[in-house]
Jmol script that loads the backbone (N, CA, C; Angstrom):
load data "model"
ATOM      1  N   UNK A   1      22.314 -10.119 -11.225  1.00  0.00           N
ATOM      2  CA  UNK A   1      22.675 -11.435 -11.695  1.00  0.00           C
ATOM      3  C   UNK A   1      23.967 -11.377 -12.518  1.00  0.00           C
ATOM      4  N   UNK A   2      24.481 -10.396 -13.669  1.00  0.00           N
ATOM      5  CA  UNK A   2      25.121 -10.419 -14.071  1.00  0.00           C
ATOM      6  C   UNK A   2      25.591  -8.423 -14.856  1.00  0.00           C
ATOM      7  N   UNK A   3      26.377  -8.297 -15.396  1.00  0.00           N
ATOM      8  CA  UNK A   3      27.246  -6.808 -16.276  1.00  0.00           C
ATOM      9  C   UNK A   3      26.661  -7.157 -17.046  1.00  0.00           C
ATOM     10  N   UNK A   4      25.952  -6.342 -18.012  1.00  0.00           N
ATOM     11  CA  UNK A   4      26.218  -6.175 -19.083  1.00  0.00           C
ATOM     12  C   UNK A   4      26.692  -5.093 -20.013  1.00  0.00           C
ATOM     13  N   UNK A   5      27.532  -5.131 -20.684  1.00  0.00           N
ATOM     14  CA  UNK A   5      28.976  -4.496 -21.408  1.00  0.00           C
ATOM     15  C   UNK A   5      27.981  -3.374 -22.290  1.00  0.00           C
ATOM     16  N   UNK A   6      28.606  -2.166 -22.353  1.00  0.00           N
ATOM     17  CA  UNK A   6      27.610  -0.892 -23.205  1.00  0.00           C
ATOM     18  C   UNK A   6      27.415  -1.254 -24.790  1.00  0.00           C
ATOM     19  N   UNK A   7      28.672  -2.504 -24.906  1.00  0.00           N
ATOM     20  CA  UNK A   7      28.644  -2.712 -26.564  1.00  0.00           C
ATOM     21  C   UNK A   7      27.703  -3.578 -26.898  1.00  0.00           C
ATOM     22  N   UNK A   8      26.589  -4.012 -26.114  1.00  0.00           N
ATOM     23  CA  UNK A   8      25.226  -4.291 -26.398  1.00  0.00           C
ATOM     24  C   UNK A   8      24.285  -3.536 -27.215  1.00  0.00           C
ATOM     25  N   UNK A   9      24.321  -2.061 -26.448  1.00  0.00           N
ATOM     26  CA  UNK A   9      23.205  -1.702 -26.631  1.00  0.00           C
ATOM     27  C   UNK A   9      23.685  -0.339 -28.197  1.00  0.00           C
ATOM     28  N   UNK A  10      22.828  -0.119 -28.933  1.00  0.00           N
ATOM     29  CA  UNK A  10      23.320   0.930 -30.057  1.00  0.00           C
ATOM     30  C   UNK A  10      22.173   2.211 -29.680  1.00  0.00           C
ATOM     31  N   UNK A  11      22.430   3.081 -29.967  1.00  0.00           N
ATOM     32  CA  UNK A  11      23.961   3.633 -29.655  1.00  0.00           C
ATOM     33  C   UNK A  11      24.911   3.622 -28.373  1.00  0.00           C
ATOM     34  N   UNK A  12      25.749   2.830 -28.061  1.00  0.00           N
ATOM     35  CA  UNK A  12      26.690   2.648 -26.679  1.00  0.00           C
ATOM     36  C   UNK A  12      26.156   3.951 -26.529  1.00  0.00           C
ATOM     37  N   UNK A  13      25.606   3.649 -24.857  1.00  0.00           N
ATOM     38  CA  UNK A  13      25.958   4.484 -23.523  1.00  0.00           C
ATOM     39  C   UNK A  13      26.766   4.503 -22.509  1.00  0.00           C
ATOM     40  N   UNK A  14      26.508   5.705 -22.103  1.00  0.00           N
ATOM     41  CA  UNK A  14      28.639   5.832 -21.129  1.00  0.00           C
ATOM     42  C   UNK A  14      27.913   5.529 -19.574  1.00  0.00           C
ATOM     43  N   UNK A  15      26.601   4.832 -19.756  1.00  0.00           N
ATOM     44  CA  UNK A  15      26.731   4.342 -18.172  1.00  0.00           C
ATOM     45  C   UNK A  15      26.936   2.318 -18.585  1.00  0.00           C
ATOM     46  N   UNK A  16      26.929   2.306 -17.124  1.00  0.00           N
ATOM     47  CA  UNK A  16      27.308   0.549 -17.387  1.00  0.00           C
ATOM     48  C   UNK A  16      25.780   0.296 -16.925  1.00  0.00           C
ATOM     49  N   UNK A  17      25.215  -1.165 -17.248  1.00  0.00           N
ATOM     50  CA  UNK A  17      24.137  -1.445 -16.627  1.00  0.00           C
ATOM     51  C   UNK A  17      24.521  -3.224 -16.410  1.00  0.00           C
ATOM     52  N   UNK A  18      23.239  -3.430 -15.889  1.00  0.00           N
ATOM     53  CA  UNK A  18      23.663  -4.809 -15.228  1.00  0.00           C
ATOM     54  C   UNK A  18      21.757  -5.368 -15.532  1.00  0.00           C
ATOM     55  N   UNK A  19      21.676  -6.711 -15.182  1.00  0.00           N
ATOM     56  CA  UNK A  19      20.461  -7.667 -15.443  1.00  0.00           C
ATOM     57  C   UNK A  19      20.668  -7.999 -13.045  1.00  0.00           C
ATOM     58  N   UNK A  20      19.036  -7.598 -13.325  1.00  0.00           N
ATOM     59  CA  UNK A  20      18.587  -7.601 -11.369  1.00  0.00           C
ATOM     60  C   UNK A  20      18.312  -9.130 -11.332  1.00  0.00           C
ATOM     61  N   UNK A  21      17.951  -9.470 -10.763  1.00  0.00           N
ATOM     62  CA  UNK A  21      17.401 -10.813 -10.121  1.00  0.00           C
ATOM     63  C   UNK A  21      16.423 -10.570  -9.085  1.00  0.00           C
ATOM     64  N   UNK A  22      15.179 -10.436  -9.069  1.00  0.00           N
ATOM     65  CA  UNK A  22      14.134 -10.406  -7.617  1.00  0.00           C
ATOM     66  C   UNK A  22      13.205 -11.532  -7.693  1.00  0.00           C
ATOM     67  N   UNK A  23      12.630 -11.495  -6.331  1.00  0.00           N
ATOM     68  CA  UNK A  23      11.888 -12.591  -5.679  1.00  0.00           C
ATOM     69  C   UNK A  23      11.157 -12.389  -4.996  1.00  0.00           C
ATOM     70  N   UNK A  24      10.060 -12.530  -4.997  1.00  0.00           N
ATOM     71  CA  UNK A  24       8.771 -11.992  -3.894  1.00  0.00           C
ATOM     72  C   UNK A  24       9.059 -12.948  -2.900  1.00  0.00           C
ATOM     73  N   UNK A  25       8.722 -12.310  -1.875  1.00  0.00           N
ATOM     74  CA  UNK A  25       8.528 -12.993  -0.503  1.00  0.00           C
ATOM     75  C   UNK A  25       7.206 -13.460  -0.336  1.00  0.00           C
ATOM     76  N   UNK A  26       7.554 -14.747   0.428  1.00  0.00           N
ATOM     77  CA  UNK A  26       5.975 -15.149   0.652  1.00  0.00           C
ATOM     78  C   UNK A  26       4.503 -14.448   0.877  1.00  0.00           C
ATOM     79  N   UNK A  27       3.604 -14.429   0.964  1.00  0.00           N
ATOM     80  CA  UNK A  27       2.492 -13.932   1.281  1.00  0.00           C
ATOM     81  C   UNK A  27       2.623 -13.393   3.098  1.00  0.00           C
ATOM     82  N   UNK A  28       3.004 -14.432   3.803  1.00  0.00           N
ATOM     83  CA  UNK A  28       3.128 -14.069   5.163  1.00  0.00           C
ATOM     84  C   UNK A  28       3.661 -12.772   5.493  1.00  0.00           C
ATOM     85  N   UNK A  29       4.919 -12.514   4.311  1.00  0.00           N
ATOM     86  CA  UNK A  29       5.933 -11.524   4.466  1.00  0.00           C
ATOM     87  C   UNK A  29       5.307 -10.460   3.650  1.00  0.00           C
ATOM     88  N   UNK A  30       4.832 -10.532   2.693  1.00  0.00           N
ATOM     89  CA  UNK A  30       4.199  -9.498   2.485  1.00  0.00           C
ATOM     90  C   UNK A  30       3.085  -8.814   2.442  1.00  0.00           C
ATOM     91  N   UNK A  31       2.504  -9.448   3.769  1.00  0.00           N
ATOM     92  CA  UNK A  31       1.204  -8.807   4.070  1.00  0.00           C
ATOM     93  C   UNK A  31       0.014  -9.301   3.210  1.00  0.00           C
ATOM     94  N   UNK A  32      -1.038  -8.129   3.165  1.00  0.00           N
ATOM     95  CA  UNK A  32      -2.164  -8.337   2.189  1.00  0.00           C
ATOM     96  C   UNK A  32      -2.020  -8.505   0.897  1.00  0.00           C
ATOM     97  N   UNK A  33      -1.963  -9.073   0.300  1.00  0.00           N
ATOM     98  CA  UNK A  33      -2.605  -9.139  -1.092  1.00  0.00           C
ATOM     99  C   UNK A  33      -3.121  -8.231  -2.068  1.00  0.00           C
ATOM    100  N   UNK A  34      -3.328  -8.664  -3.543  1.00  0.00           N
ATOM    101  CA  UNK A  34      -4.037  -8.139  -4.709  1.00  0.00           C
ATOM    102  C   UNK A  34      -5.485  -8.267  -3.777  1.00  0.00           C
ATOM    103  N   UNK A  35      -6.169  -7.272  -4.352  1.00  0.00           N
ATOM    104  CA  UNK A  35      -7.304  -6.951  -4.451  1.00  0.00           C
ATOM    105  C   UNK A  35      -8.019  -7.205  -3.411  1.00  0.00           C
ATOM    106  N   UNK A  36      -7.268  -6.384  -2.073  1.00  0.00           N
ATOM    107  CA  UNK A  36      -7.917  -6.567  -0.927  1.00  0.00           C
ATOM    108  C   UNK A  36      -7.757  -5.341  -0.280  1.00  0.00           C
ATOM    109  N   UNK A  37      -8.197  -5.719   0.649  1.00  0.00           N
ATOM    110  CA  UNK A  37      -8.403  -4.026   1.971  1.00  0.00           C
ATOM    111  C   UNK A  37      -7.530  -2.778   1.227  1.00  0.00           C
ATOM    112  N   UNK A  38      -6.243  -3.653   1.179  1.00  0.00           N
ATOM    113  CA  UNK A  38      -4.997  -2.925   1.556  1.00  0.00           C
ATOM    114  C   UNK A  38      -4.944  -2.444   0.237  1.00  0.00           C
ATOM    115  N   UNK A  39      -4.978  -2.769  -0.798  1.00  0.00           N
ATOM    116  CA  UNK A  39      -5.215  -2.164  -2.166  1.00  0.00           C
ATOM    117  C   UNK A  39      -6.200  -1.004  -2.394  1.00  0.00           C
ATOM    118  N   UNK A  40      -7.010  -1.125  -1.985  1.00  0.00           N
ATOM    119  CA  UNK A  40      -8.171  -0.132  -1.843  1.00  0.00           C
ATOM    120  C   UNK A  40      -7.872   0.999  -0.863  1.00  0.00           C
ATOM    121  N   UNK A  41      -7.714   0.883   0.168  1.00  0.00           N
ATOM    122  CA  UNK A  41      -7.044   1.385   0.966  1.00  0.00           C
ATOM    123  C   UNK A  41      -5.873   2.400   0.518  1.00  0.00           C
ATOM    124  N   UNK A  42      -4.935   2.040   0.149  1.00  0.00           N
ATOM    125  CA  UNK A  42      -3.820   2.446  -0.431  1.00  0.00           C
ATOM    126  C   UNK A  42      -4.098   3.363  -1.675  1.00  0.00           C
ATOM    127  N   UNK A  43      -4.878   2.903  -2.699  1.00  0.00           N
ATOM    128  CA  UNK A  43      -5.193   3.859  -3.600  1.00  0.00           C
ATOM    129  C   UNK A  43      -5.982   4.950  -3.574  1.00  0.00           C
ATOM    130  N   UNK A  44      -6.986   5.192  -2.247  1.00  0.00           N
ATOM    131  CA  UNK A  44      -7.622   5.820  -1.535  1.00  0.00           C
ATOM    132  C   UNK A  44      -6.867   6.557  -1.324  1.00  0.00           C
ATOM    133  N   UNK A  45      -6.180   6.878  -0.292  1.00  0.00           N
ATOM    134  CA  UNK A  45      -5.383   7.182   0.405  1.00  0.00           C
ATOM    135  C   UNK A  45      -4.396   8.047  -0.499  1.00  0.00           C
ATOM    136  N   UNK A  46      -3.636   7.104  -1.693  1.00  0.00           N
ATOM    137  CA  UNK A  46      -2.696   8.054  -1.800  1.00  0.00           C
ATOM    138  C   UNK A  46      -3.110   8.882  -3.726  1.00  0.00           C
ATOM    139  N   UNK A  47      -4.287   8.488  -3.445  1.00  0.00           N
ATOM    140  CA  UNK A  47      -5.059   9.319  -4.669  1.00  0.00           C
ATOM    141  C   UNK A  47      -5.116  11.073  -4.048  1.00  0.00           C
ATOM    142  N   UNK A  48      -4.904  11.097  -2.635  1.00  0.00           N
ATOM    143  CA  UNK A  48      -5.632  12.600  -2.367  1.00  0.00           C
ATOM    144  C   UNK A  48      -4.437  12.423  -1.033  1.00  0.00           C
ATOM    145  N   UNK A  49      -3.248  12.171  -1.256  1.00  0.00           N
ATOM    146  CA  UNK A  49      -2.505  12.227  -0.269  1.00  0.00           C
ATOM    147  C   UNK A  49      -2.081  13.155   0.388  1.00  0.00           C
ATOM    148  N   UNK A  50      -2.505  14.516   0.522  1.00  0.00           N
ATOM    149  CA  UNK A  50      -1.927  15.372   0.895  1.00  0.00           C
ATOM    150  C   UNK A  50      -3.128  15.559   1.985  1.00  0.00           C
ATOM    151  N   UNK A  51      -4.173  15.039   2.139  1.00  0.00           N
ATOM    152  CA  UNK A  51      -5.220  14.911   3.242  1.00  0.00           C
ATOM    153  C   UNK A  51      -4.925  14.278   4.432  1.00  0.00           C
ATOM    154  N   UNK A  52      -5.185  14.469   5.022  1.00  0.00           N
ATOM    155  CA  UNK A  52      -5.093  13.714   6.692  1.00  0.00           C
ATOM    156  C   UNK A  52      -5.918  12.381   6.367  1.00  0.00           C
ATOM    157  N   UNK A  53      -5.448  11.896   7.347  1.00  0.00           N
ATOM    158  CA  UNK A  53      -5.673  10.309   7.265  1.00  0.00           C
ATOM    159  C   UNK A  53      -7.149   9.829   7.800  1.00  0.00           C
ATOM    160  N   UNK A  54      -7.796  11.077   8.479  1.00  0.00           N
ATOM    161  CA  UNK A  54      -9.618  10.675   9.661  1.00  0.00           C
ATOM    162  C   UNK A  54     -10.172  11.123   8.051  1.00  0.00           C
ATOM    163  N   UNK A  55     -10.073  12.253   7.324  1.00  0.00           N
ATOM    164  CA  UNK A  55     -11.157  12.267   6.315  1.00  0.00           C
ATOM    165  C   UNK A  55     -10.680  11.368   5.401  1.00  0.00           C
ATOM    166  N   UNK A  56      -9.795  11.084   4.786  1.00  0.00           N
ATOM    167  CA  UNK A  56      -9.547   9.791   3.980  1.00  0.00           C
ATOM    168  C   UNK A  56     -10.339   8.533   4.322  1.00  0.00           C
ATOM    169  N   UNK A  57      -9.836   8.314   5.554  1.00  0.00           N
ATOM    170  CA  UNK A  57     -10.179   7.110   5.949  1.00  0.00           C
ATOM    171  C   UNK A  57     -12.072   7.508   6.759  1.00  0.00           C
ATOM    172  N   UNK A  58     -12.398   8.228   7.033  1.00  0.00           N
ATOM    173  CA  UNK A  58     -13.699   8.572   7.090  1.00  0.00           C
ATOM    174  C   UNK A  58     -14.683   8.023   5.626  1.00  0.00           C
ATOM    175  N   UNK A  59     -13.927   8.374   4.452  1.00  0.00           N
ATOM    176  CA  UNK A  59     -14.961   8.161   3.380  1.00  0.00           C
ATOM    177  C   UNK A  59     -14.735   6.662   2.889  1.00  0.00           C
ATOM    178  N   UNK A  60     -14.488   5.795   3.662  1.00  0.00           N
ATOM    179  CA  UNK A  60     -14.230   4.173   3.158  1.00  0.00           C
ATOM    180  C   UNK A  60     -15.193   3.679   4.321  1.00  0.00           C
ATOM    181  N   UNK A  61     -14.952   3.780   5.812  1.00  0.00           N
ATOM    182  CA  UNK A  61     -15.460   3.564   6.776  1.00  0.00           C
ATOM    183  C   UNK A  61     -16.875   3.754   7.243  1.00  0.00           C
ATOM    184  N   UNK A  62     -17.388   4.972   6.331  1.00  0.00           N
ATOM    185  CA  UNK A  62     -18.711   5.883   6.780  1.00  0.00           C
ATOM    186  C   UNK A  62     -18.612   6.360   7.463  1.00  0.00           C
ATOM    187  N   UNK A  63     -17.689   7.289   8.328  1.00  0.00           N
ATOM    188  CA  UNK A  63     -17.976   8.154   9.024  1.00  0.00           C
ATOM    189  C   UNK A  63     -16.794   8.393   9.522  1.00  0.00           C
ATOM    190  N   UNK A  64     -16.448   9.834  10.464  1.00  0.00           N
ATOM    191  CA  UNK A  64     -15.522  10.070  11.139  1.00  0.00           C
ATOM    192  C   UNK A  64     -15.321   9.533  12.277  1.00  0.00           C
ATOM    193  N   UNK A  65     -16.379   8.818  13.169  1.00  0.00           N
ATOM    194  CA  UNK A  65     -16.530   7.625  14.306  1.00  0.00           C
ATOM    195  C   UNK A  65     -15.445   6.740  14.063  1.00  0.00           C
ATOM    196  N   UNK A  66     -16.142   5.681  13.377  1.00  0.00           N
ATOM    197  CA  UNK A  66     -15.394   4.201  13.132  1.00  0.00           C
ATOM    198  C   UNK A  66     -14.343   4.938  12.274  1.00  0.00           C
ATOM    199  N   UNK A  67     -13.942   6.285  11.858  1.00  0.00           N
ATOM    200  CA  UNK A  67     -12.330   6.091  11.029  1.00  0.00           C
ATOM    201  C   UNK A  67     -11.724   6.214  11.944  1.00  0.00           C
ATOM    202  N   UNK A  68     -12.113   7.502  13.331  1.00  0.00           N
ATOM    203  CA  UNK A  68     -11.305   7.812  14.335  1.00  0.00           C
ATOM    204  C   UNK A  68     -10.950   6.617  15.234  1.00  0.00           C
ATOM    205  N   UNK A  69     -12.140   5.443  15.234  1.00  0.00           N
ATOM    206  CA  UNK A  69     -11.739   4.020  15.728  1.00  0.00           C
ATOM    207  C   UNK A  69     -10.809   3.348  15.232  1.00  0.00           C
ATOM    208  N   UNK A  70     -10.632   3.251  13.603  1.00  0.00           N
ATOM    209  CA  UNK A  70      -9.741   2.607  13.446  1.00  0.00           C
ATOM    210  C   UNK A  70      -8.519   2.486  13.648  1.00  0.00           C
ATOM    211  N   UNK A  71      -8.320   4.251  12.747  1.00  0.00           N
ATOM    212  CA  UNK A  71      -6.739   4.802  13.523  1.00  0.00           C
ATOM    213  C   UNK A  71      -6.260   4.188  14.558  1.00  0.00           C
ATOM    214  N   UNK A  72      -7.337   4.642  15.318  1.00  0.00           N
ATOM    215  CA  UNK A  72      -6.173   4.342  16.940  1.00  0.00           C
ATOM    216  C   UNK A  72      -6.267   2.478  17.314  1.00  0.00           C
ATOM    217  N   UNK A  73      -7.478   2.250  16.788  1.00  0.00           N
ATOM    218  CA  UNK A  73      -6.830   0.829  16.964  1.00  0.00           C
ATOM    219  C   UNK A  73      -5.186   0.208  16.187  1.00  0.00           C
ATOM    220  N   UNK A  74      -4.746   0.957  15.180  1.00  0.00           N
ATOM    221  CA  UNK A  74      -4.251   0.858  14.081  1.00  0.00           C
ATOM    222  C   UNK A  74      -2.931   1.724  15.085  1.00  0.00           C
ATOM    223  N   UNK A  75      -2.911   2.570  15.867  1.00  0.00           N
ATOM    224  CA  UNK A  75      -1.823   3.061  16.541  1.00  0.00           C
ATOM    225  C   UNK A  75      -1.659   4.499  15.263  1.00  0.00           C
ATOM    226  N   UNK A  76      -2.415   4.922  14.687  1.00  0.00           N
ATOM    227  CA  UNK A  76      -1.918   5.815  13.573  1.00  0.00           C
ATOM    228  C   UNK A  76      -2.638   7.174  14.320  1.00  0.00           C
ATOM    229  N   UNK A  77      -1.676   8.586  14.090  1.00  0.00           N
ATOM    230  CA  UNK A  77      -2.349  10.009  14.462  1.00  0.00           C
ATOM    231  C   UNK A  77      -3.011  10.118  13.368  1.00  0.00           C
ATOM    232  N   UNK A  78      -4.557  10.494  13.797  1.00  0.00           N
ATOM    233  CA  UNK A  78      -5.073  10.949  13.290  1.00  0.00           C
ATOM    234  C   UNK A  78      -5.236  12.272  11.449  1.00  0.00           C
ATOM    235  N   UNK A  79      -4.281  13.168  12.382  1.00  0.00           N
ATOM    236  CA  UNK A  79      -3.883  13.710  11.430  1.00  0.00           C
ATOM    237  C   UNK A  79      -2.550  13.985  10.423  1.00  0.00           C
ATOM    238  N   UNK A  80      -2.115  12.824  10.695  1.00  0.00           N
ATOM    239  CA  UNK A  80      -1.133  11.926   9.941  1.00  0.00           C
ATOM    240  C   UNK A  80      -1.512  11.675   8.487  1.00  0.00           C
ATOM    241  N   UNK A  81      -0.730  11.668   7.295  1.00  0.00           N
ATOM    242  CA  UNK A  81      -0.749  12.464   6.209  1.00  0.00           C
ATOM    243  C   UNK A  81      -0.715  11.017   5.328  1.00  0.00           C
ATOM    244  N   UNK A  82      -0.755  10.499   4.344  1.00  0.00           N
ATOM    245  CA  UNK A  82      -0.354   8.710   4.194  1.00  0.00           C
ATOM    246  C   UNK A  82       0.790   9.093   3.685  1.00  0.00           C
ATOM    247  N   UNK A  83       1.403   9.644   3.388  1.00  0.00           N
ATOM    248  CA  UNK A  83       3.024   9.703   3.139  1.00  0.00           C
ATOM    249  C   UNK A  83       3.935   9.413   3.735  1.00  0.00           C
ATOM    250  N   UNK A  84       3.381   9.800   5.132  1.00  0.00           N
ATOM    251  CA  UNK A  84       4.129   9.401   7.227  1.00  0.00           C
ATOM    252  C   UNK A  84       4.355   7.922   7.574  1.00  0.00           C
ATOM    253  N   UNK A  85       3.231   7.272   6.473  1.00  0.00           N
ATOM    254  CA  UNK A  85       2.966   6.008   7.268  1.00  0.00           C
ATOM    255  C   UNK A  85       4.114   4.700   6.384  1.00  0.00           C
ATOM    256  N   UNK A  86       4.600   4.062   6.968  1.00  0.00           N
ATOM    257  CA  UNK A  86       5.071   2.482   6.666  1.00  0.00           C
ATOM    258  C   UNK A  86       4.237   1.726   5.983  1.00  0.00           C
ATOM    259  N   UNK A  87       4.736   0.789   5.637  1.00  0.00           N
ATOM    260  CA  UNK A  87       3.751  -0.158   5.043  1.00  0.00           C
ATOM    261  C   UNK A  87       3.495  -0.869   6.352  1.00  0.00           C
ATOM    262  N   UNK A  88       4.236  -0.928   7.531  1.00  0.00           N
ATOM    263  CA  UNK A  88       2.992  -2.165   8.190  1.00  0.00           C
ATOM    264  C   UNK A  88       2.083  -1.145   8.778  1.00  0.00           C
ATOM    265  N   UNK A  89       2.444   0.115   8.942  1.00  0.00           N
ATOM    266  CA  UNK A  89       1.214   0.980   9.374  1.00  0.00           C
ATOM    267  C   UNK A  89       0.122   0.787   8.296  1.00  0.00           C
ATOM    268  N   UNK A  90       0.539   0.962   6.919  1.00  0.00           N
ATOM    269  CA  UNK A  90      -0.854   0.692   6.356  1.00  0.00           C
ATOM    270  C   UNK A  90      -1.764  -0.751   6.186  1.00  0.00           C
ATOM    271  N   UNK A  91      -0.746  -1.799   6.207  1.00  0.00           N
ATOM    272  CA  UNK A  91      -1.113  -3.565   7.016  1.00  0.00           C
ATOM    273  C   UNK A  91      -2.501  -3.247   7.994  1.00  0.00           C
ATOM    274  N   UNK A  92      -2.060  -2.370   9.196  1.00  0.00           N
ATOM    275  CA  UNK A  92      -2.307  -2.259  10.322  1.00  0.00           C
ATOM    276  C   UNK A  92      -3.840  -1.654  10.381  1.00  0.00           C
ATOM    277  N   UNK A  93      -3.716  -0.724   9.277  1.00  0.00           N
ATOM    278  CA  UNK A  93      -4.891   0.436   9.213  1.00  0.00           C
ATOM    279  C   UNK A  93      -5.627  -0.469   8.723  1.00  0.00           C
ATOM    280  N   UNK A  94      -5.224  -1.333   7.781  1.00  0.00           N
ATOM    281  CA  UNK A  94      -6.224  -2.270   6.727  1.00  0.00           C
ATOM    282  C   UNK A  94      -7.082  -3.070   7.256  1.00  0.00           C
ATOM    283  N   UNK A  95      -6.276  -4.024   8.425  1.00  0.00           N
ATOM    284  CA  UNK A  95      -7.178  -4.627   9.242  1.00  0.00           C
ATOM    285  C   UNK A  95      -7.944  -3.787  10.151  1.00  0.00           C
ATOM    286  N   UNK A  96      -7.379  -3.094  10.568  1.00  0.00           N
ATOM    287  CA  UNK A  96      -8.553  -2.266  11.382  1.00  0.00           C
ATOM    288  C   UNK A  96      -9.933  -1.892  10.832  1.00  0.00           C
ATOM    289  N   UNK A  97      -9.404  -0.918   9.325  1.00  0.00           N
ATOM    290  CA  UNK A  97     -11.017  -0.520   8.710  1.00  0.00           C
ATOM    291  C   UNK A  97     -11.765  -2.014   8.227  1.00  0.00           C
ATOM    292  N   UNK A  98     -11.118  -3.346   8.080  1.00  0.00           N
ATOM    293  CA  UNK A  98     -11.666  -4.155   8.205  1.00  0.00           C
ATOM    294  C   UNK A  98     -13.012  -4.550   8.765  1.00  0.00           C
ATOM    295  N   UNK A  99     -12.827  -4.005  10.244  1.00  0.00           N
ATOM    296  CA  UNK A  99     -13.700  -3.993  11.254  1.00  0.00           C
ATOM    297  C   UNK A  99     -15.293  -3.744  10.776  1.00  0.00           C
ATOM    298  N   UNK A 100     -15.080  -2.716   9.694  1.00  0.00           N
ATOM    299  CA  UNK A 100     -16.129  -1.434   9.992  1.00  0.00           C
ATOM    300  C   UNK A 100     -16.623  -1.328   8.821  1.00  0.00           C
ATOM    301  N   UNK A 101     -16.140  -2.327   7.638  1.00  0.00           N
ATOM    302  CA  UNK A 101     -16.576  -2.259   6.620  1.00  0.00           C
ATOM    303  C   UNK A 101     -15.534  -3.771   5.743  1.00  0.00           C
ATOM    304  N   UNK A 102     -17.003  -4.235   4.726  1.00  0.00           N
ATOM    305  CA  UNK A 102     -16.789  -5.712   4.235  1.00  0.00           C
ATOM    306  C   UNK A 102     -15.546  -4.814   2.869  1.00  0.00           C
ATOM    307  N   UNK A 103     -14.150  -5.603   3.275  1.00  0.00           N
ATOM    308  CA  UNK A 103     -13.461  -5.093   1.670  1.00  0.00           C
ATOM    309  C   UNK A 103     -13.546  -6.393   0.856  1.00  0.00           C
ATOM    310  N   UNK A 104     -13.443  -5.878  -0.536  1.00  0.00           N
ATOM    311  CA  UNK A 104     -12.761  -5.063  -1.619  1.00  0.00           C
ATOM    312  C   UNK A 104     -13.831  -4.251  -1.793  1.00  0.00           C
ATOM    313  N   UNK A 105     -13.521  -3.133  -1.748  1.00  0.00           N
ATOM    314  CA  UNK A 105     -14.566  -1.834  -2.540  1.00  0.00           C
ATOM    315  C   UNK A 105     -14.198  -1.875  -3.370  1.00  0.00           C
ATOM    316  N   UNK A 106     -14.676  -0.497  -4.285  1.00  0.00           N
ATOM    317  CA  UNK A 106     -14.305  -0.080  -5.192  1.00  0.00           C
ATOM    318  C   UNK A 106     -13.852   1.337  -5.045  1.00  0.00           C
ATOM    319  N   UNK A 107     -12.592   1.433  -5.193  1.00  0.00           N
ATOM    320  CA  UNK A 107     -11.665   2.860  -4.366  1.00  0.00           C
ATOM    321  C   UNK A 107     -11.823   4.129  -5.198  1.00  0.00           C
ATOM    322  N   UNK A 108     -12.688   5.081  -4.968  1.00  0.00           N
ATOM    323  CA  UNK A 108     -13.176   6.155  -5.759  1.00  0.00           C
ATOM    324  C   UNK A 108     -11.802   7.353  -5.735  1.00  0.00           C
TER     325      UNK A 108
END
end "model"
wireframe off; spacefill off
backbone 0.3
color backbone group
């Protein structure tokens, strides 16, 4: 939005800084929501991120069945890491484990 000059701040610093301006995008645009699938999901996920994505997503789903279902409905490899994935891949995964289980949990 705008500079602001280092002789603001005490003690002046030798970088320059500036004031941002942001704006959320609609809901459409940004997918799921607070306190839904995708939240749970996500904190799941990247609580133990260095796991593959069938046992992650196995312990939300109940089982390695319906996680290995979801994935691939979801277009995601299996042993795909959540670090790999996009956000509409995780959109994608969200609705899928949808399927297979009522969200908001509670993401252990």
């Amino acid at each position: 939005a705008r500079r602001v000059g280092s002789d603001v701040f005490w003690p002046r610093p030798r970088v320059e800084s500036a004031v941002l301006r942001a704006a959320l995008r609609p809901d459409t645009e940004r997918g799921l929501g607070m306190g839904t699938g995708l939240d749970v999901l996500l904190g799941h996920c990247f609580g133990q991120r260095r796991k593959a994505l069938l046992g992650l997503v196995a312990g939300l789903v109940g089982g390695r069945e319906p996680a290995s279902q979801a994935l691939a409905q979801a277009g995601i490899d299996a042993d795909a890491r959540p670090e790999d994935l996009s956000r509409a891949a995780f959109v994608r995964l969200s609705e899928a484990c949808g399927r297979y289980v009522q969200f908001p949990l509670q993401s252990s």
